[in-house]
Phi, psi and omega in degrees: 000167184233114185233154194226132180215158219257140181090007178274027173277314181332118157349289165308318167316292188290322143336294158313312158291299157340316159321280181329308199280337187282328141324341182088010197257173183267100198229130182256174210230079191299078172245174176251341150226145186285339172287343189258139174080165185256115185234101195328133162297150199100335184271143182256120186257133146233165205259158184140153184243112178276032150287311177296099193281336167306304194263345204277353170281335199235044190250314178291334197314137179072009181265198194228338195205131159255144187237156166208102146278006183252165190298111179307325167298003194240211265268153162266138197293302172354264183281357151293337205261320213278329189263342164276342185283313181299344176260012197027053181243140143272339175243130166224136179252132175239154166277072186314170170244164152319307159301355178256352161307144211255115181281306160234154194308149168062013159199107178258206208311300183352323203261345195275149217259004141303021186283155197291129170323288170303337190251023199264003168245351107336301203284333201285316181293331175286307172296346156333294193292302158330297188311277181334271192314335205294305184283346155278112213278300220281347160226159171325075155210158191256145153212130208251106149283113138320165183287170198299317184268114180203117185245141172305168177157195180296138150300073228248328167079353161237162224152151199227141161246147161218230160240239196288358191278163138319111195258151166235152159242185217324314198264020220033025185261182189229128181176141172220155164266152212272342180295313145319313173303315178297327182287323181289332170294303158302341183287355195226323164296000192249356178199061199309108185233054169199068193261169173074337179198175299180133132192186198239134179233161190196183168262000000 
């Protein structure tokens, strides 16, 4: 595949490409500085902001899949959707967020009322952006919510997926590594079994 992803400067990003590339596939690199972040060898970078949405079809054009590794709260589903149709991309993977994930039915993280202050404008934006993809009929995307805890760390290749709950394990914690996490990412671009929805990895 010719996947192209937004945010690969990123923790996640660059994980996710590394994945990718080790896969055998061709992965391009959307940044606003070419100087910044760690960006695997083999990714062909180009400069450009995808916020500028006027210009972002023809920074995608020819690729098969956009990953969105960036801050969610920076962006619209609306109109990312509308500038990928228009580049004739139909699959898009976001790298989700966590806090809209549901600790009990009908309430997620989001809602709790110790939630950390400083990330509550990301989580808000990251659930925004879900809501927004909810309402879109006409494209291909998976959004992957990580475990509450996601860090870089090892690669295991084990790992549970789920849907909109919060997953936990025996002792209650919640946590994946974004290497683990990459791998679940390529597993469903390369054979897509979420199309359409929200769901969750964790250990």
């Amino acid at each position: 595949m010719r996947i192209v992803i937004i945010g690969i400067t990123g923790r996640a990003g660059s994980r996710i490409a590394a994945e990718a590339l080790a896969r055998g596939h061709t992965v391009g690199g959307l940044v606003r500085n070419a100087g910044l972040g760690l960006v695997p060898e083999g990714v062909a970078l180009v400069q450009g902001d995808a916020r500028m949405y006027d210009r972002l079809p023809d920074l995608v054009r020819g690729y098969d899949a956009v990953v969105v590794a960036a801050f969610l709260r920076d962006l619209f589903a609306e109109l990312l959707a509308a500038a990928l149709h228009r580049a004739g991309v139909n699959r898009l993977f976001v790298v989700g967020g966590a806090a809209s994930l549901e600790f009990a039915p009908g309430r997620p993280l989001l809602d709790l009322p110790d939630f950390p202050e400083p990330y509550r404008p990301e989580a808000e934006g990251a659930k925004r952006f879900l809501e927004d993809l909810r309402a879109i009929g006409d494209l291909d995307w998976s959004y992957l919510s990580p475990a509450a805890e996601f860090e870089p760390g090892e690669r295991t290749g084990r790992f549970r997926l789920g849907g909109d709950a919060l997953l936990t394990d025996a002792e209650g914690r919640s946590c994946i590594s974004m290497e683990d996490y990459a791998i679940a990412a390529l597993d469903e671009l390369e054979a897509p079994a979420h199309l359409r929805q929200r769901y969750s990895i964790a250990y």
